[in-house]
C-alpha positions, 0 to 999 in steps of 0.5 A: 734814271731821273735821280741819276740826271739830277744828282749829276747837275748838282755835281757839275754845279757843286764847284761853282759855289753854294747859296748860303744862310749867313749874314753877308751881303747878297752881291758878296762871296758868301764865307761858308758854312764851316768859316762862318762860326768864326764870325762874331755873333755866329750860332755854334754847330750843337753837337752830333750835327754838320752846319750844310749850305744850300746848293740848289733847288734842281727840278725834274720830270718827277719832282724837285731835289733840295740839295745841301751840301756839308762843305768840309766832306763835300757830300750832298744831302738831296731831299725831294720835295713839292713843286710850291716849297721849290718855287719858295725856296728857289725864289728866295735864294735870288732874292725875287718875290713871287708877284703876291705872297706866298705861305712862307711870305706870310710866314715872315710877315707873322713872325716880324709882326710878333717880333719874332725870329728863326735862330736855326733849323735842325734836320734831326731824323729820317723815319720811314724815308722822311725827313724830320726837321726842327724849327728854332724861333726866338721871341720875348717869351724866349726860345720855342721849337716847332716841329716841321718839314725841312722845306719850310724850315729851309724856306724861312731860314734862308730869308732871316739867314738863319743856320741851317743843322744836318744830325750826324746820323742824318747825313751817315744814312742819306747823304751822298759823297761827290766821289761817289756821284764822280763816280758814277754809282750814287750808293742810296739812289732808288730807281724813281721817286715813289709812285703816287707820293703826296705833293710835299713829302720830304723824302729821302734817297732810298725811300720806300714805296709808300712815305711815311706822313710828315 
């Protein structure tokens, strides 16, 4: 049921627009992730992937539901995750800063520090109901990948206005179409999330009891 509720505010609020990883200006209408790549400079979409934007963050009683949105099907990937990965991300998307940094704040902060930056995020897999995800950083050693949750790749992707990536198999497996949602019969939602799922857990609709570990 909170599933059910969660994914309904996020319908009612996927016509209004989404927040998006590119690299216009905040008090702008943001291009969308399907119009961005015509964009001088703009990173190519690899393939077997979907370029998705950031429709939200929307908590519940149960947990916090990320939600992208692949614009041109306009089905929604929802991916449930902790309280603190929330706030980050939810703060980022209105350009406000906690009043003392947080883990991804200090993040940046390393990264500019080492003149490095996030080139694109790849959520690559689900396994066992978990998301997997994969971290592109560019430096002056040249391009290193970092395997990591899709929260905190999200999180530093929307403050550098880097790409964010959704495999094809990813999104066949665990996204859901708005028809669907108009609906009323969300096709991969389980009942609640997982009992007693460790704070943090990237976790798919449909998971099982126990997540695997990130």
């Amino acid at each position: 049921m909170v599933r059910s509720l969660l994914l309904s505010l996020a319908l009612v609020t996927l016509p209004v627009g989404c927040a998006h990883t590119s690299s216009a200006p905040a008090a702008t209408e943001p291009a969308t992730a399907a119009s961005a790549e015509a964009d001088e400079g703009a990173i190519p979409t690899p393939e077997g992937f979907f370029r998705v934007d950031i429709l939200g963050v929307i908590p519940g009683p149960e947990g916090h539901a990320l939600f992208l949105v692949e614009p041109l099907t306009r089905r929604l990937l929802p991916i449930w995750i902790g309280q603190t990965e929330a706030m980050s991300i939810q703060l980022r998307l209105d350009r406000r800063r906690f009043e003392r940094p947080l883990t991804h704040d200090l993040i940046d902060q390393l990264l500019e520090l080492f003149d490095a930056r996030v080139r694109e995020v790849r959520v690559d897999a689900v396994h066992d109901g978990t998301f997997v995800a994969t971290l592109t950083l560019l430096s002056d050693r040249g391009s290193t990948r970092l395997d990591v949750r899709p929260s905190d790749a999200i999180a530093l992707a929307v403050s550098s206005r880097a790409p964010i990536f959704v495999a094809r198999q990813v999104m066949d497996k665990a996204s859901l179409s708005a028809e669907a949602l108009e609906r009323g019969r969300p096709p991969l939602l389980s009942p609640e999330p997982p009992a007693g799922a460790p704070e943090g857990e990237e976790e798919a609709p449909g998971a099982s009891e126990t997540p695997a570990g990130i």
